[in-house]
KEBAMAR-555014 format. One record per atom (N, C-alpha, C): residue number from 1; z, x, y; atom name. Coordinates in nm, 4 decimals. Layout:
REM residues N
  num        pz        px        py  atome
  NUM         Z         X         Y     CA
...
END
This chain:
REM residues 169
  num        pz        px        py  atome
    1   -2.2601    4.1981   -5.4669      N
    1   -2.1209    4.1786   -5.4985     CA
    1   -2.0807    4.2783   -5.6058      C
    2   -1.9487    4.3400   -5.5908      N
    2   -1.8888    4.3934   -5.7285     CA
    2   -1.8870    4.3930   -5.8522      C
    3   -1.8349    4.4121   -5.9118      N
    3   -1.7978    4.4089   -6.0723     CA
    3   -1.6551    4.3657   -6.0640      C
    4   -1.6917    4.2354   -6.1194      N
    4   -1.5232    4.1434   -6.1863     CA
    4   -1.4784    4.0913   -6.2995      C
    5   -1.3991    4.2219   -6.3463      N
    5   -1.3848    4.1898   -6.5148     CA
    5   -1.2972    4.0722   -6.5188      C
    6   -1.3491    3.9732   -6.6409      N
    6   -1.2761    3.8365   -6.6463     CA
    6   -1.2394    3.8888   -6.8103      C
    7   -1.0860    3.8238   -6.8256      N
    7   -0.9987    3.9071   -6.9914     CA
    7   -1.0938    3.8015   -7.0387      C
    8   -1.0957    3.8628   -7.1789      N
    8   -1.1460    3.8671   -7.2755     CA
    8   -1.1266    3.6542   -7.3410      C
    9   -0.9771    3.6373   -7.2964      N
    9   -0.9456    3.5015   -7.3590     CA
    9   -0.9924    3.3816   -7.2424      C
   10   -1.0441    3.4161   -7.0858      N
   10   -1.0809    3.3240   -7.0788     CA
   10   -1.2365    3.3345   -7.0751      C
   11   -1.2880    3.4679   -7.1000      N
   11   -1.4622    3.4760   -7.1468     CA
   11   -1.4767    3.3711   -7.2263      C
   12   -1.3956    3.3665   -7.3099      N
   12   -1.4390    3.2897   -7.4872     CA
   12   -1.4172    3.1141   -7.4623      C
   13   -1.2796    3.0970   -7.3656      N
   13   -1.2734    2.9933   -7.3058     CA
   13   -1.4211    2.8784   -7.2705      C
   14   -1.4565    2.9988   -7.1625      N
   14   -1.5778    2.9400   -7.0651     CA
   14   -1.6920    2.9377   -7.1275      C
   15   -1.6796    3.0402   -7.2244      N
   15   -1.7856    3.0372   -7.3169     CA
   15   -1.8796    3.1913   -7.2212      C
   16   -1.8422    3.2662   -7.1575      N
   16   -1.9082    3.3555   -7.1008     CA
   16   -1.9119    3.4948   -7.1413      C
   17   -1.9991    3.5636   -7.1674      N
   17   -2.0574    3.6615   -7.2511     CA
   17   -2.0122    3.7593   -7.1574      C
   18   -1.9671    3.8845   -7.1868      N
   18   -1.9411    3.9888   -7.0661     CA
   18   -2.1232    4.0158   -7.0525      C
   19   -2.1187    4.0471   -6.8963      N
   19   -2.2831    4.0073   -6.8442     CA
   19   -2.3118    3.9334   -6.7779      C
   20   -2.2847    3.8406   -6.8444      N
   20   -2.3458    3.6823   -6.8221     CA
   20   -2.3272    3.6682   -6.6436      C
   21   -2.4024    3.6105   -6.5474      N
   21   -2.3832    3.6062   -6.4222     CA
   21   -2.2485    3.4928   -6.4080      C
   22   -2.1369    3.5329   -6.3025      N
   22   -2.0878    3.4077   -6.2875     CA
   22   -2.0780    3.3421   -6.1360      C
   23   -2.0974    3.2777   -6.0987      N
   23   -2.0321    3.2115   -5.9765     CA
   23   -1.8840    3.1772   -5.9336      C
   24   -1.8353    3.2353   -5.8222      N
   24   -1.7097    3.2508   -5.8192     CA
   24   -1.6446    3.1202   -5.6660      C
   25   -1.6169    3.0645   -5.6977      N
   25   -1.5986    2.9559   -5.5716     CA
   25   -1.4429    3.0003   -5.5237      C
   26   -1.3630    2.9227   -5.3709      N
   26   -1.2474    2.9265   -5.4152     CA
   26   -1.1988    2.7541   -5.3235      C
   27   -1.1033    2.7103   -5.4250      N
   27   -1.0631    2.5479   -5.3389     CA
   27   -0.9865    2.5556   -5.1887      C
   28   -0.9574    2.4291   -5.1661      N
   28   -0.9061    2.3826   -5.0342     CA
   28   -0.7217    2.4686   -5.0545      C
   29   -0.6982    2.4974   -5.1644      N
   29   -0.5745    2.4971   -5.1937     CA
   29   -0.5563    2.7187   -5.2191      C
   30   -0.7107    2.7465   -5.2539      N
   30   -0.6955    2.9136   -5.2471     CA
   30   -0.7042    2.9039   -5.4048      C
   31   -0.7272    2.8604   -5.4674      N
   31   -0.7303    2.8487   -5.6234     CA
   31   -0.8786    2.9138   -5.6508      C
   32   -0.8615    2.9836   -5.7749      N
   32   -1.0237    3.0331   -5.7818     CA
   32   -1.0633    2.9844   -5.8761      C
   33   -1.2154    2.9637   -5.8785      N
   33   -1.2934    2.8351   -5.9609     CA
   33   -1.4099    2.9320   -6.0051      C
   34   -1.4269    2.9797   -6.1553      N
   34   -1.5277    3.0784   -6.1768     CA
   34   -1.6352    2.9466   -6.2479      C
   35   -1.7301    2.9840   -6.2657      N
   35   -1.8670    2.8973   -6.3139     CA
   35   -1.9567    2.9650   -6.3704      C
   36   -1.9983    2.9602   -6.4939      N
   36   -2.0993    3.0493   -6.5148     CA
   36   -2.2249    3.0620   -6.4542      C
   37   -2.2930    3.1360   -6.4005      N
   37   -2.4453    3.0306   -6.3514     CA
   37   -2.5432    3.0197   -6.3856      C
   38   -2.5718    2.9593   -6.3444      N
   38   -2.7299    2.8802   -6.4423     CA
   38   -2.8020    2.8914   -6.3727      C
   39   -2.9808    2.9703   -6.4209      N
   39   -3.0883    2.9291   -6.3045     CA
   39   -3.1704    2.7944   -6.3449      C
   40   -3.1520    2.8021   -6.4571      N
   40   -3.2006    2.6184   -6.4933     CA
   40   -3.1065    2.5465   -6.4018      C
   41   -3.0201    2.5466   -6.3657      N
   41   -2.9492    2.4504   -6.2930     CA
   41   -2.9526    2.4283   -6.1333      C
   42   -3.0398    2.5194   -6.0925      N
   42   -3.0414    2.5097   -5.9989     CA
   42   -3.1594    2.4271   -5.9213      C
   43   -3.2471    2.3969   -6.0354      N
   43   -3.3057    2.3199   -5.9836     CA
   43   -3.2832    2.1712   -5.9766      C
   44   -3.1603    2.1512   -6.0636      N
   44   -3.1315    2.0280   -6.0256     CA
   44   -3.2442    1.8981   -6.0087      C
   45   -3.1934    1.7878   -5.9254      N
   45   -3.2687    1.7163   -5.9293     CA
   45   -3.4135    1.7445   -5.9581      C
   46   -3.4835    1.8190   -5.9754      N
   46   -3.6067    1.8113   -5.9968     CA
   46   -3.5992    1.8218   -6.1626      C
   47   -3.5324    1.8976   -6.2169      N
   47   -3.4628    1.8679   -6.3583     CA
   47   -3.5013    1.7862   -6.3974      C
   48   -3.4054    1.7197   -6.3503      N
   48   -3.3807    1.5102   -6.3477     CA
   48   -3.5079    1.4335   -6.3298      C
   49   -3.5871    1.4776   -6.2506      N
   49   -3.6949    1.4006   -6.2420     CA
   49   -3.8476    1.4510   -6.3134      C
   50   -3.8292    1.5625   -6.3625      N
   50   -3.9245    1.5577   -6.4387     CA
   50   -3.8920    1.5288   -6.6038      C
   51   -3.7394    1.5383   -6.6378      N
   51   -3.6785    1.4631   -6.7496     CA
   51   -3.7167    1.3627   -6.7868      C
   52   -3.7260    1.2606   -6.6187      N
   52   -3.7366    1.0904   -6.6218     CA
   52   -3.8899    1.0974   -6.6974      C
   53   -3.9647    1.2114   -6.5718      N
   53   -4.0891    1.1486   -6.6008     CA
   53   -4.1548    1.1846   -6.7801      C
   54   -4.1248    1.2706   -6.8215      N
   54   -4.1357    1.3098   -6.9643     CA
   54   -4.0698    1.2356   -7.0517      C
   55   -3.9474    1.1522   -7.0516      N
   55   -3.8968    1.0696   -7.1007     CA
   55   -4.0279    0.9265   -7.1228      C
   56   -4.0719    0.9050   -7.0256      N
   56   -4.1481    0.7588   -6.9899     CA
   56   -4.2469    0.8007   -6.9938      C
   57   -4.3245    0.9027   -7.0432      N
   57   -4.4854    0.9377   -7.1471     CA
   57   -4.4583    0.9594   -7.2211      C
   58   -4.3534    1.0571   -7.3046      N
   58   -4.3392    1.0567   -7.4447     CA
   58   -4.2999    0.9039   -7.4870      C
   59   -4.1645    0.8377   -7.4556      N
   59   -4.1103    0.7507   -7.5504     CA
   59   -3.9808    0.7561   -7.5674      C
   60   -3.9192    0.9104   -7.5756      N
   60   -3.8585    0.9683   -7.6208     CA
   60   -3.7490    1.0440   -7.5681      C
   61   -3.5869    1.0399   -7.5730      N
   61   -3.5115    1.1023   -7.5155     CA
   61   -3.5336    1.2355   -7.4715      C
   62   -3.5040    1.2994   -7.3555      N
   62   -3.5857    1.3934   -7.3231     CA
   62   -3.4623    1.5006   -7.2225      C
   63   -3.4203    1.5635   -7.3155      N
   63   -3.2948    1.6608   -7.2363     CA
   63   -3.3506    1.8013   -7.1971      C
   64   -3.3266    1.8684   -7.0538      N
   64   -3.3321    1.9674   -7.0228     CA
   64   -3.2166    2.0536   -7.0215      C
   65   -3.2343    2.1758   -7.0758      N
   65   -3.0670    2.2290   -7.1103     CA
   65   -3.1127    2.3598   -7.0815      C
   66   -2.9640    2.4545   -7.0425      N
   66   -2.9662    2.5769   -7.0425     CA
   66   -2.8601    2.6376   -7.1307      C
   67   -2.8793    2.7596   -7.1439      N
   67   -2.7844    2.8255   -7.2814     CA
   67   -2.6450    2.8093   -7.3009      C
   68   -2.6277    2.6572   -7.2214      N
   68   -2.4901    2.6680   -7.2276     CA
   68   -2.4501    2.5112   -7.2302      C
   69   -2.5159    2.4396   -7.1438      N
   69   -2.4970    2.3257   -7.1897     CA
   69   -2.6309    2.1767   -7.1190      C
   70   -2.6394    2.0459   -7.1474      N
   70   -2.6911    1.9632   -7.0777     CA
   70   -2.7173    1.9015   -6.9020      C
   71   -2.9031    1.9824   -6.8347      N
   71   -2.8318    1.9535   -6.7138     CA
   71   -2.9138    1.8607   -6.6910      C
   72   -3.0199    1.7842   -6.7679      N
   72   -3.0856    1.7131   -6.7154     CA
   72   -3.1241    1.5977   -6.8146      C
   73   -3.1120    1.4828   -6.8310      N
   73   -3.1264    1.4256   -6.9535     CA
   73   -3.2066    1.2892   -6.9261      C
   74   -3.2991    1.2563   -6.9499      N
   74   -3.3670    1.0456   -6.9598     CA
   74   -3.4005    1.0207   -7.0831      C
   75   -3.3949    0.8763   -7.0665      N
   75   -3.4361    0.7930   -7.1614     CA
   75   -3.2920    0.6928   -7.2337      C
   76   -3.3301    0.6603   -7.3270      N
   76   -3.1873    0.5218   -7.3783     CA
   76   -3.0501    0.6385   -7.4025      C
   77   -3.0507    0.7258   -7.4644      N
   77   -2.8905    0.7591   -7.4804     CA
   77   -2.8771    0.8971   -7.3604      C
   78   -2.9628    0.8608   -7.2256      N
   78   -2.9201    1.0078   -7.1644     CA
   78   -2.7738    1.0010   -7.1257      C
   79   -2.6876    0.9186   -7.1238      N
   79   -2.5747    0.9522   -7.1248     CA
   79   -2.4685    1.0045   -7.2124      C
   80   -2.5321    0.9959   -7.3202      N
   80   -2.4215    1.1037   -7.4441     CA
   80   -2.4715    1.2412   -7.4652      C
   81   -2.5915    1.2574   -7.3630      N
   81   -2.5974    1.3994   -7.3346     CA
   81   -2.5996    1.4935   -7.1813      C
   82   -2.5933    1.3917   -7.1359      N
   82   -2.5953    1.4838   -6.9737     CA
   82   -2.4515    1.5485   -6.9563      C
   83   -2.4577    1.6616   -6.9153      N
   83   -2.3706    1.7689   -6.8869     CA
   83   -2.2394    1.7780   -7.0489      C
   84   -2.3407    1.7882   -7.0991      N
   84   -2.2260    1.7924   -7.2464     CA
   84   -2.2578    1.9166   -7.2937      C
   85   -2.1841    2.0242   -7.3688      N
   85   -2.2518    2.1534   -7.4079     CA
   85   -2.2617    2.1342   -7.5294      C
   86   -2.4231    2.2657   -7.5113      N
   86   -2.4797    2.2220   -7.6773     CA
   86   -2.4100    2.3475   -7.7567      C
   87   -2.4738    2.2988   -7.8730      N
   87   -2.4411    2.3534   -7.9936     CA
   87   -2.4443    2.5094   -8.0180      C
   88   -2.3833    2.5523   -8.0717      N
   88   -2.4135    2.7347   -8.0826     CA
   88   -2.5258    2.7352   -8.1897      C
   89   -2.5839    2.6223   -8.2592      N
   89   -2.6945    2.6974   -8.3478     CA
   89   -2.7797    2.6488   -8.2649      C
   90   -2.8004    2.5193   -8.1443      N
   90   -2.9185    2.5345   -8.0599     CA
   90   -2.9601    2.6505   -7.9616      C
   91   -2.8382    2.7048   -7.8929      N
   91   -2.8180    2.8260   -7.7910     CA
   91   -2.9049    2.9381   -7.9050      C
   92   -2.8430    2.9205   -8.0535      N
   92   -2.9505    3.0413   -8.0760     CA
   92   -3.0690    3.0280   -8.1462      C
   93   -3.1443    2.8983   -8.1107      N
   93   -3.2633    2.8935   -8.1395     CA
   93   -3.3464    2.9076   -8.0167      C
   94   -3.3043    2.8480   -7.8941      N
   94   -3.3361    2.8763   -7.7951     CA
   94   -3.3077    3.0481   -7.7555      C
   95   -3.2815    3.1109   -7.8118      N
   95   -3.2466    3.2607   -7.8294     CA
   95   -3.3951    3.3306   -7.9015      C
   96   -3.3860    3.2641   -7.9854      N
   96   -3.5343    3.3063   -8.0873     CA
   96   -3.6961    3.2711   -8.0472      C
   97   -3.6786    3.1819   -7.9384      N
   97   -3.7840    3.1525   -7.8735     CA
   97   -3.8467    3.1279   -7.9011      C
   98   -3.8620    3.0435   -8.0829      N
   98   -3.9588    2.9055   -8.1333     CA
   98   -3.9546    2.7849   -8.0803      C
   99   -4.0563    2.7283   -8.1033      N
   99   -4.0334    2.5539   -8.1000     CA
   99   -4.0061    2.5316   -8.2117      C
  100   -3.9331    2.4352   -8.1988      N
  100   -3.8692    2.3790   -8.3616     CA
  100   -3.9414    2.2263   -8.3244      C
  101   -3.9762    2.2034   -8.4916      N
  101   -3.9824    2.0495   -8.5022     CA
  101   -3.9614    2.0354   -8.6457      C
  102   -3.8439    1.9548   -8.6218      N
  102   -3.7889    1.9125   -8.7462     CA
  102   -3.7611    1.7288   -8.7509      C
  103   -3.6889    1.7281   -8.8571      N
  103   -3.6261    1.5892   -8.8800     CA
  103   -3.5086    1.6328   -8.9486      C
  104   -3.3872    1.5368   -8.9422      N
  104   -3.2726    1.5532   -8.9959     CA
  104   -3.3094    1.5724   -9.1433      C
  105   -3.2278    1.6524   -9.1708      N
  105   -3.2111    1.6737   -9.3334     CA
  105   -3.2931    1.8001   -9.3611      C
  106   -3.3941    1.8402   -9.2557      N
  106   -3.4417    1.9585   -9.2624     CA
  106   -3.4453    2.0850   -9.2611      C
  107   -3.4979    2.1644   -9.3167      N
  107   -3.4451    2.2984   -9.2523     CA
  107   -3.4966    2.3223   -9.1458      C
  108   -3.4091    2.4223   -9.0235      N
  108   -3.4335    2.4048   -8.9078     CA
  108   -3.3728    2.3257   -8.8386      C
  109   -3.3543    2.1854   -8.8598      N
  109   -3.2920    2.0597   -8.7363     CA
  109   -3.1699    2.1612   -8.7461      C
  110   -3.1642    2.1504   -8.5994      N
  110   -3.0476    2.2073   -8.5051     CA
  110   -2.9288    2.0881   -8.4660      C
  111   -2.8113    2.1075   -8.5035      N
  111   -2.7379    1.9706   -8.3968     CA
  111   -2.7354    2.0020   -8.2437      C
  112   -2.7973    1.9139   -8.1274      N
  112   -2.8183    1.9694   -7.9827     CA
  112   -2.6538    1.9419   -7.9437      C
  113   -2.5287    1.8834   -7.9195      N
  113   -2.4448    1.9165   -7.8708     CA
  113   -2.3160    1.9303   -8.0055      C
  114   -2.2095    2.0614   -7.9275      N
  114   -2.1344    2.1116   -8.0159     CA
  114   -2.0699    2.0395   -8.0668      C
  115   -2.0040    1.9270   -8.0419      N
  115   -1.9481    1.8189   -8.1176     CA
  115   -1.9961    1.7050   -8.1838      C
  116   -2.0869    1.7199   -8.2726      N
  116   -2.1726    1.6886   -8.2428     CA
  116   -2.1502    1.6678   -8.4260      C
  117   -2.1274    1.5080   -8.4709      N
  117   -2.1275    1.4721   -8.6272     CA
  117   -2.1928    1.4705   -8.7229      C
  118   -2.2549    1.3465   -8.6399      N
  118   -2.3836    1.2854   -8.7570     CA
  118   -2.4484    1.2736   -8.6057      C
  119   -2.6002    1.2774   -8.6513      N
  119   -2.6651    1.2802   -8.5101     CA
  119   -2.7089    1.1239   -8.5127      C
  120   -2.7302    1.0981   -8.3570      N
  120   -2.7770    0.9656   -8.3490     CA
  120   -2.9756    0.9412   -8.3403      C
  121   -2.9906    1.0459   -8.3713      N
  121   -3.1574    1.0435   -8.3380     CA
  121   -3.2096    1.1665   -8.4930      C
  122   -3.3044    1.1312   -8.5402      N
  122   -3.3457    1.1392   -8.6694     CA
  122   -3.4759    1.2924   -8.6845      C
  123   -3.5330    1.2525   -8.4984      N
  123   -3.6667    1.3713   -8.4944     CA
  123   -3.5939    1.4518   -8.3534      C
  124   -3.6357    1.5971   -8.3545      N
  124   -3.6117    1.6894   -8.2880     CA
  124   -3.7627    1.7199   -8.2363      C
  125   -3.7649    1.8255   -8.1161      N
  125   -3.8509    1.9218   -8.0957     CA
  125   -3.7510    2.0016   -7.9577      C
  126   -3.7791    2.1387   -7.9831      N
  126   -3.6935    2.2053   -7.9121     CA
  126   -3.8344    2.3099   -7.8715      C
  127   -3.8260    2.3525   -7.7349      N
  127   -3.9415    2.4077   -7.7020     CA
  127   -3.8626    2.4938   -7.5986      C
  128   -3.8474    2.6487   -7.5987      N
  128   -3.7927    2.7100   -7.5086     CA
  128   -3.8428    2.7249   -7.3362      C
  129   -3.7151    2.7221   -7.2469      N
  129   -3.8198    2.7729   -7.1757     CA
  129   -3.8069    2.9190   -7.0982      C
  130   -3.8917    2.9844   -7.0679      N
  130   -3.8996    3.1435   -7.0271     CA
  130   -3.9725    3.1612   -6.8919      C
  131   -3.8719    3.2121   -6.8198      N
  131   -3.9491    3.3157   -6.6837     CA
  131   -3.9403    3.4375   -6.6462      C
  132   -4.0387    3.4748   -6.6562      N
  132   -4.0612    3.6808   -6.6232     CA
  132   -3.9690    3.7365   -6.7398      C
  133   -4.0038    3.6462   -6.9258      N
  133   -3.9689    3.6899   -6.9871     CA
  133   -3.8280    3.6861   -7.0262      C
  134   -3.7719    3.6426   -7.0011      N
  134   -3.6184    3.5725   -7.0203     CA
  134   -3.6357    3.4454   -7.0825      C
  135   -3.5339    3.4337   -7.1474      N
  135   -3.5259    3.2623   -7.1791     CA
  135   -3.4311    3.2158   -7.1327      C
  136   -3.4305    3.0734   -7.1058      N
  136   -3.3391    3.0325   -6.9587     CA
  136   -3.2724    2.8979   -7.0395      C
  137   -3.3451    2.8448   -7.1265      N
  137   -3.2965    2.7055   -7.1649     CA
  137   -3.3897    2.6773   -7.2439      C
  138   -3.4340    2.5245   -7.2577      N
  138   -3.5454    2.4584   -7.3149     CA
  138   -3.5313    2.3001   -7.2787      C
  139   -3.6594    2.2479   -7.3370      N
  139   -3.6791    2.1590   -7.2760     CA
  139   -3.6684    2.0859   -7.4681      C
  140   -3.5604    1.9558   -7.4682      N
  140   -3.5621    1.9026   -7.6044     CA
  140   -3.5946    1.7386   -7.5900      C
  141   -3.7130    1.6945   -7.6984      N
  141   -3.7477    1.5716   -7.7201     CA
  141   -3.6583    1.4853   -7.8121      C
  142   -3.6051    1.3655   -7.8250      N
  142   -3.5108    1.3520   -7.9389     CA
  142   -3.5679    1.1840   -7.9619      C
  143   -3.5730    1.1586   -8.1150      N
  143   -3.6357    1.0402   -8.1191     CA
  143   -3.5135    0.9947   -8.2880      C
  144   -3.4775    0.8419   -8.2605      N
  144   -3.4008    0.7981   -8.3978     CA
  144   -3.5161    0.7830   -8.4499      C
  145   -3.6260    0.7708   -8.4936      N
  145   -3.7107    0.6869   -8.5483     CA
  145   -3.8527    0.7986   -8.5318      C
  146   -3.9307    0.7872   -8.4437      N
  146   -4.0678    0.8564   -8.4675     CA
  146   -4.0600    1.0164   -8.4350      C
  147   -4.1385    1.0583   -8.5604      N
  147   -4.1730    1.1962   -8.5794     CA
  147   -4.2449    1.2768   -8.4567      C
  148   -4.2290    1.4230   -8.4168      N
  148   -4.2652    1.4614   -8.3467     CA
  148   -4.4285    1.5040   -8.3474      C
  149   -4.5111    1.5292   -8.2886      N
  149   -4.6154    1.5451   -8.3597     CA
  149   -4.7287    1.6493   -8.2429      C
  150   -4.8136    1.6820   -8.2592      N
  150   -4.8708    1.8037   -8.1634     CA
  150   -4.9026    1.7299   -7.9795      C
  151   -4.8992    1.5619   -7.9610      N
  151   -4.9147    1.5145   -7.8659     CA
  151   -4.7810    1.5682   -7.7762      C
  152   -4.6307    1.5316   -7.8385      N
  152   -4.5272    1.5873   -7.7813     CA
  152   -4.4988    1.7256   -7.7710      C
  153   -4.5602    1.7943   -7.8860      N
  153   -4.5452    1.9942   -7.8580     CA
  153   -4.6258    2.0266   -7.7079      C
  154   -4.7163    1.9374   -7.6918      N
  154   -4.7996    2.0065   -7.5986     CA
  154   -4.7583    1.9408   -7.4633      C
  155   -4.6327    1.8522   -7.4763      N
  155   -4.5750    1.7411   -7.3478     CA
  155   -4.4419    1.9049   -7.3265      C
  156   -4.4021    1.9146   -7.4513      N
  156   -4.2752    1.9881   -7.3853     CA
  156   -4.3375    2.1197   -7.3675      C
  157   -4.3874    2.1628   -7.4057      N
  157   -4.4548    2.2954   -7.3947     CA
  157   -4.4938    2.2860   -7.2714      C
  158   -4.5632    2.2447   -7.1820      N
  158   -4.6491    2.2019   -7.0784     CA
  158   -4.5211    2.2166   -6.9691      C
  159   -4.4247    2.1353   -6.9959      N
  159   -4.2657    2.1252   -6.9100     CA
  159   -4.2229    2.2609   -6.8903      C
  160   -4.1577    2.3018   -7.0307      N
  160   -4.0979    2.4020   -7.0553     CA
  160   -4.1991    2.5263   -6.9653      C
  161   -4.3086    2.5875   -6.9764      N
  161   -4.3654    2.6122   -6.8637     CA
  161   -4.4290    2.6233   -6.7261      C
  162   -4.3932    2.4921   -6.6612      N
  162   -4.3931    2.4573   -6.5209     CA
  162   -4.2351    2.5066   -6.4987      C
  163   -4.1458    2.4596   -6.6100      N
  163   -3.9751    2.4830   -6.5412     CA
  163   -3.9825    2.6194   -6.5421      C
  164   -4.0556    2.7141   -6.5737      N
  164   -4.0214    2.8206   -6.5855     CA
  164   -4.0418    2.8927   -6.4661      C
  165   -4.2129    2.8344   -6.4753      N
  165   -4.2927    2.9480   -6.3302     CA
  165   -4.2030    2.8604   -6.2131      C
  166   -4.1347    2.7245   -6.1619      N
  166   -4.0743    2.6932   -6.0793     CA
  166   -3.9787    2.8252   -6.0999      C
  167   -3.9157    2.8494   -6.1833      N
  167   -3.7548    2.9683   -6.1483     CA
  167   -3.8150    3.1052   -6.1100      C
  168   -3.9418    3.1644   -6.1140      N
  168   -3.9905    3.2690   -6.0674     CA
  168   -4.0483    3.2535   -5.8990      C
  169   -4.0492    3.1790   -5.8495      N
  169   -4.0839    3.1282   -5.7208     CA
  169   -4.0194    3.1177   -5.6200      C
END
């Protein structure tokens, strides 16, 4: 396909980087529907189900996200994060391609979505994930109450690299 410059005010809108891939749909009515796209998102349900299943061995809220916003989320509050966009200081930690493990009040804790007040969960771990060298998203643990600790680095780590080699395949 071509080159389709999108102005500058609804880049910032959508939140889309000149670059950035987009998906271009059009409705029943001829209306055009741009989307940014996501290769984390395309896996979709499997997302979702390895969310569930990492949710129900850790303990622990368990969101899969890409640099733009929430596509896969389990556990007690996955609904104040599924398809919600995160934060611009998570997008650029997931940029830097550490794992973070923090606790609120720390240096480091990231807020995971942009509107985002007072958080409702107390422990973080943010673990990127990367294929053929890109970073695509990450895979985030979220707990009100228990600390993250090397059993969960090595749960999301473990994720975060199966989701990856799945997007090279």
């Amino acid at each position: 396909m071509g080159r389709v410059v999108i102005p500058k005010e609804i880049r910032r809108t959508l939140r889309i980087r000149e670059g950035d891939p987009l998906e271009i749909f059009t409705d029943r009515e001829g209306e055009i529907i741009l989307k940014k796209y996501s290769p984390i998102g395309e896996l979709g349900s499997f997302a979702k189900e390895y969310a569930e299943s990492l949710s129900q061995t850790s303990g622990h809220v368990t969101c899969i996200v890409d640099k733009d916003q929430i596509i896969a989320a389990a556990g007690a509050a996955k609904k104040d994060f599924l398809e919600k966009h995160i934060s611009s200081e998570l997008e650029d930690a997931i940029n830097r391609r550490a794992t973070i493990i923090a606790a609120h009040g720390e240096t480091g804790f990231v807020p995971i979505l942009e509107d985002e007040n007072d958080a409702s969960y107390a422990h973080e771990l943010i673990t990127p994930i990367i294929s053929e060298g890109d970073v695509l998203g990450a895979v985030v643990l979220l707990s009100p109450d228990k600390k993250m600790g090397e059993l969960e680095g090595k749960l999301a780590q473990t994720a975060a690299g199966f989701l990856g080699k799945q997007m090279e395949a």
